[in-house]
N, C-alpha and C positions, 0 to 999 in steps of 0.2 A: 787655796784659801777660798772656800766657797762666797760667789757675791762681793769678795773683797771689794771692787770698785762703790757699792752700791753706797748710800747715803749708812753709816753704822746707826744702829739703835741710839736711842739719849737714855742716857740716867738720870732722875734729878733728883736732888737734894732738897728734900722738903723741912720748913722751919715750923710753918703755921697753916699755909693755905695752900691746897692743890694749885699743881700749875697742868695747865690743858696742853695736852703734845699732840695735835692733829691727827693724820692717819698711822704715823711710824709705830711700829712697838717703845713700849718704854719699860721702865724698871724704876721704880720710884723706893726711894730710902729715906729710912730718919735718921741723919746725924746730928749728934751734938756737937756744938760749935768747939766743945774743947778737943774733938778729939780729930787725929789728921788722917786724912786716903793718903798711903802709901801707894807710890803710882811705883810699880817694876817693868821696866822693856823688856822688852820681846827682842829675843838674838836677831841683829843686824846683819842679816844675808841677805843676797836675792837670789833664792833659789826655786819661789814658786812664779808660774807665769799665770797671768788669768788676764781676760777683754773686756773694756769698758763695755757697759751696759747702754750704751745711746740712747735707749728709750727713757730712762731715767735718769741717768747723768750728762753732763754738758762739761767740755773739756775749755774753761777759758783761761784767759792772762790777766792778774791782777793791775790796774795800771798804776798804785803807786811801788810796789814792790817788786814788779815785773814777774814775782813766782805765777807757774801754770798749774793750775788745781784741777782735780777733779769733782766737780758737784754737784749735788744734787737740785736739775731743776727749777724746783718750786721752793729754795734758799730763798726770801727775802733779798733785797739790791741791799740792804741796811746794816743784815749779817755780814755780805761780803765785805761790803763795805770797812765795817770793823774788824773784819778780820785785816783786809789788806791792810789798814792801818797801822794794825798789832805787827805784821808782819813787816811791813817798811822802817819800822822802828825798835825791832828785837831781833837777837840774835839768839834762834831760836835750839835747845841745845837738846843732843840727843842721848843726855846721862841720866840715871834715875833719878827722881829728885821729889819731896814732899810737898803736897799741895794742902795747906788745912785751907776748910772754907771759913773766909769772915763770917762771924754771928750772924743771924739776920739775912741772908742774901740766898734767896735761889739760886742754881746751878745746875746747866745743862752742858753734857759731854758729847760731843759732835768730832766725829772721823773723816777726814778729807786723806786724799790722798794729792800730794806733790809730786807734780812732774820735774824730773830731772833731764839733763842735756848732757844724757850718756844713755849709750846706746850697747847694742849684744846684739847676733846674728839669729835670726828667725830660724826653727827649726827645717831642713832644707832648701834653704836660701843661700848664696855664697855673693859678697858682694866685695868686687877686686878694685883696687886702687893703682894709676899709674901716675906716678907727679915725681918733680923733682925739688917742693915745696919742703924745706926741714918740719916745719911744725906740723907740717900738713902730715907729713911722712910718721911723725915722733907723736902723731896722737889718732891715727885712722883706725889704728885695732883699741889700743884701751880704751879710749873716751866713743868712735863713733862706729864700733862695730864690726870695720870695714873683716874680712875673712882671709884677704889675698890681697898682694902688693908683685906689681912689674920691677922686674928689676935688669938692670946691661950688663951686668959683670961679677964678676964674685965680692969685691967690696961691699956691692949691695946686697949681695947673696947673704953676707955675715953680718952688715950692718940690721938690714929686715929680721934675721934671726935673732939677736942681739934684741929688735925689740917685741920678739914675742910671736913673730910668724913662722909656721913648719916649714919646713922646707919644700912639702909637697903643696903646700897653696902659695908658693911661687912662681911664676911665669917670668922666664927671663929671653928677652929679645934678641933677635938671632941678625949680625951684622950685614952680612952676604953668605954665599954660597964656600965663596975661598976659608973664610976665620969661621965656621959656622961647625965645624969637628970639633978644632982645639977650644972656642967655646963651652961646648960640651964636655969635653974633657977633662976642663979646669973646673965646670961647673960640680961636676964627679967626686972631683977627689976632697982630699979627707972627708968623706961620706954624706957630702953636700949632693941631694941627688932632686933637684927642683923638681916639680908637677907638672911641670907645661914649658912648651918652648913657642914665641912666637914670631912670625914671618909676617911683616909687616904689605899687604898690596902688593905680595908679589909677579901676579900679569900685568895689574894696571901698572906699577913700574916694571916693569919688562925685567925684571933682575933676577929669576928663577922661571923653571921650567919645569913641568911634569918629572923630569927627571932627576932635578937639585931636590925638590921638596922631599920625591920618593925615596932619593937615596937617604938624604937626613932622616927621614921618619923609619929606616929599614936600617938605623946605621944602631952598633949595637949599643951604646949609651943613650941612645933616645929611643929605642924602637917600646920599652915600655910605659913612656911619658906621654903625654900630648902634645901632639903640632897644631900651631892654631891660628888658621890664616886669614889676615884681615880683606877684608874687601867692599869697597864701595860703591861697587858695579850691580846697577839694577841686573837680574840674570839672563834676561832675556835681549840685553841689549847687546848688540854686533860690536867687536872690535873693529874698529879705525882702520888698524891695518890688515885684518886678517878676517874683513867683510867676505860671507856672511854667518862668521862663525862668532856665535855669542859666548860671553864671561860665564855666560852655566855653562856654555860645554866646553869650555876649557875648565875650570874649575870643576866640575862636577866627575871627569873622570879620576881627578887626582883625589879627592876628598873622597871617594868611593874604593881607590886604590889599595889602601891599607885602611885596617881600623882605627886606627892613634891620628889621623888628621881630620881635623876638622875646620868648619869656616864660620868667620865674627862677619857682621858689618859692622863699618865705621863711616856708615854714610851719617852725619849728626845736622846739617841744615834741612833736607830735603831739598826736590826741583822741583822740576812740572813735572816728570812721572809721579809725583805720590810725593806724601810726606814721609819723615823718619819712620814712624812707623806703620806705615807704608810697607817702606821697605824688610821692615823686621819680617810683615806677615808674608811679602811675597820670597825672602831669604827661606824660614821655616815653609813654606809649601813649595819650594823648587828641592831644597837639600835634602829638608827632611831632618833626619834624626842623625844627619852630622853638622846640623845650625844648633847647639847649643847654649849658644854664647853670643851677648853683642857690647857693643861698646854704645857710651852716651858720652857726652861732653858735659862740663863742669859751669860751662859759661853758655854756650850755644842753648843747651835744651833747657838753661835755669826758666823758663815759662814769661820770658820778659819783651816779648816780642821780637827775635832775632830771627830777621829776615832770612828767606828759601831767595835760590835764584829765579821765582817768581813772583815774590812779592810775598806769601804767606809767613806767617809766622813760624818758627819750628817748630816742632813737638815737645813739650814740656816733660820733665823728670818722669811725674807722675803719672800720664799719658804712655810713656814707655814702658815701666814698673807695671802698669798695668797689662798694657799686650806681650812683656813675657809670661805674665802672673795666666792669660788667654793660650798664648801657645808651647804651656808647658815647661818654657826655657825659665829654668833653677840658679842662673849665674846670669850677672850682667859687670861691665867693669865700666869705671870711671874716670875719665883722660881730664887730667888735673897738670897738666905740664907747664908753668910757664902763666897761668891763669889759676885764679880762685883764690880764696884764703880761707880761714879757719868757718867763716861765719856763713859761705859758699857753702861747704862743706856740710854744717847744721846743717842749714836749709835743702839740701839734699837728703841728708838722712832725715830730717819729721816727713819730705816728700816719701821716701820709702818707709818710713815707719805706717803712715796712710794705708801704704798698699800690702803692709805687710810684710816686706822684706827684712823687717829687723825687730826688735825688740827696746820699751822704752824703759829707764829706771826710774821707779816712783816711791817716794818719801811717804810712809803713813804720815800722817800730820791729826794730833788731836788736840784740838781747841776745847776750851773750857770757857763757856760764855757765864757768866752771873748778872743778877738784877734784886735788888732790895725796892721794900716797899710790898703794899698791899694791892699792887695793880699788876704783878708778873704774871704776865701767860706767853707760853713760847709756841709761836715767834714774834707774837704782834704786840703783845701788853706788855708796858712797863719799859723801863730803860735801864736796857742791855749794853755790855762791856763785857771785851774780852778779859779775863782773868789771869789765863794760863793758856802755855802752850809747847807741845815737845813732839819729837821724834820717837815712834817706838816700834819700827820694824821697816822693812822696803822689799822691793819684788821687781822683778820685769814683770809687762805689760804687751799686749797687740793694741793694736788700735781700737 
């Protein structure tokens, strides 16, 4: 829908004296008072996407009604005003329905568009969810998006399908090296065949070796999945016990080993080497093009000042959405375990919605402002009241 976001043209319904409509286009009509605009919606999908136009619209929050609009600018505070009003006080419906104008009254037809608090995944973007929150769990794909969900075991393997995710945008967590087949295996059957398997730090906890991961990743139920290994470890830094060999060259021969394994970070405070992302830039410049993926925290990187083990802040949502959006990385996931709730969650997705990882749903919304009297000029002459007001189409959105 070309321009969709942009301020729509007015119409007005003229009785006796012109009304002045600034610089917009307009359409100006003679109706008689007896007779009615039959207003018909527009099918209710959102199947087309288009981007606010910044230069010209402004995305605020109404504060008595708390709806988020889209508008234009150089609106009057008076308009909105009344609009938010109309809005805190109707329940505004989105069925066809007749509007006849009172005798006597100017009338001007104005398109806003309403933001909604549902979300859709940006065209190559994939954005994963690990929690063991139920509501968090039972609304991350329909209502915020989310593409992918972590799952331990096949209950969740079927509960997550059950609500709506493939089986190939799951990643299910591998226990050890010993239960780490029959996992697989159970993960397998009735033609449950997940997307990813992953290995939680396994150098920095010592629990695998070049050789556990190779063989899982070479074993014939996973060898066409992904392995996907977490790590916290600046690359360049030396293991403790195995001075002066550093966490890239132990990881870096096994991530190069086979093609199907790859490595996250899950460093989410930062230290004194570097902040979080930081470390994202110097993961992507040691790995290379088997760092695809990292992990954020739900509570840590929410942008609210949660201290690094030097004092600094961490790195916010938005901050990291950003240096994947820089090095290329198309996937990031969300460690929600145990922390967060529903309203975390929002605030996470408008963060990524910002940066473009997702997509927002917006309500056409069209107000019908009126004004009687011999002093109507829109927007400043005369005294204006909303009329009417209804829903007649919706769309995702980018930022």
């Amino acid at each position: 829908m070309k321009n969709s976001i942009r301020l729509l043209a007015f119409f007005v319904i003229l009785f006796s004296l012109p009304i002045m409509l600034g610089s917009c286009s307009s359409e100006s009509t003679l109706t008689s008072p007896n007779e009615s605009k039959v207003i018909t919606m527009a099918k209710t999908v959102a199947t087309v996407t288009s981007s606010i136009n910044h230069s010209t619209d402004t995305v605020i929050t109404l504060p008595r009604s708390g709806k988020t609009i889209v508008i234009d600018k150089n609106l009057p505070a008076d308009k909105i005003a009344l609009l938010d009003n109309y809005l805190s006080t109707h329940n505004i419906s989105n069925k066809p329905q007749t509007v006849k104008p009172y005798a006597g009254y100017y009338q001007v037809t104005i398109s806003y568009w309403e933001m909604e608090n549902q979300f859709s995944p940006a065209p190559g973007k994939n954005l994963g969810i690990c929690t063991n929150i139920i509501p968090i769990w039972k609304t991350a794909s329909p209502y915020y998006g989310f593409t992918s969900i972590y799952v331990n075991n096949t209950d969740d393997i079927d509960s997550a399908y059950h609500d709506g995710y493939s089986y190939d945008n799951m990643m299910l967590g591998l226990t050890n090296y010993n239960t780490a087949f029959s996992q697989i295996d159970a993960s397998n059957s009735y033609g449950r065949h997940v997307g990813s398997y992953y290995i939680d730090e396994p150098i920095e906890k010592g629990t695998w070796d070049d050789y556990t991961i190779e063989s899982v990743a070479s074993y014939s139920g996973a060898s066409s999945r992904r392995i996907m290994l977490g790590s916290y470890k600046w690359p360049v830094v030396p293991q403790y016990w195995s001075f002066p060999v550093t966490y890239g060259q132990k990881y870096g021969p096994i991530v190069s080993s086979l093609g199907n394994i790859y490595i996250m970070c899950d460093e989410y405070h930062g230290n004194c080497l570097g902040h979080t992302s930081d470390y994202w830039n110097e993961f992507k410049g040691y790995y290379i093009s088997k760092n695809i993926s990292n992990w954020l925290d739900v509570t840590i990187n929410n942008g609210y000042g949660n201290a690094s083990s030097c004092g600094y802040a961490a790195t916010s949502w938005s901050t990291l959405l950003y240096t994947a959006n820089y090095n290329g990385i198309g996937e990031v996931w969300l460690y929600a375990v145990d922390e967060g709730d529903e309203t975390a969650i929002l605030n996470f997705c408008l963060s990524a919605w910002q940066m473009h990882w997702n997509l927002r749903l917006q309500k056409h919304l069209v107000i019908i402002y009126q004004c009687s009297g011999l002093n109507c000029s829109w927007p400043d002459g005369g005294n204006w009241t909303v009329y009417a007001a209804y829903y007649d189409d919706q769309q995702w959105v980018y930022y």
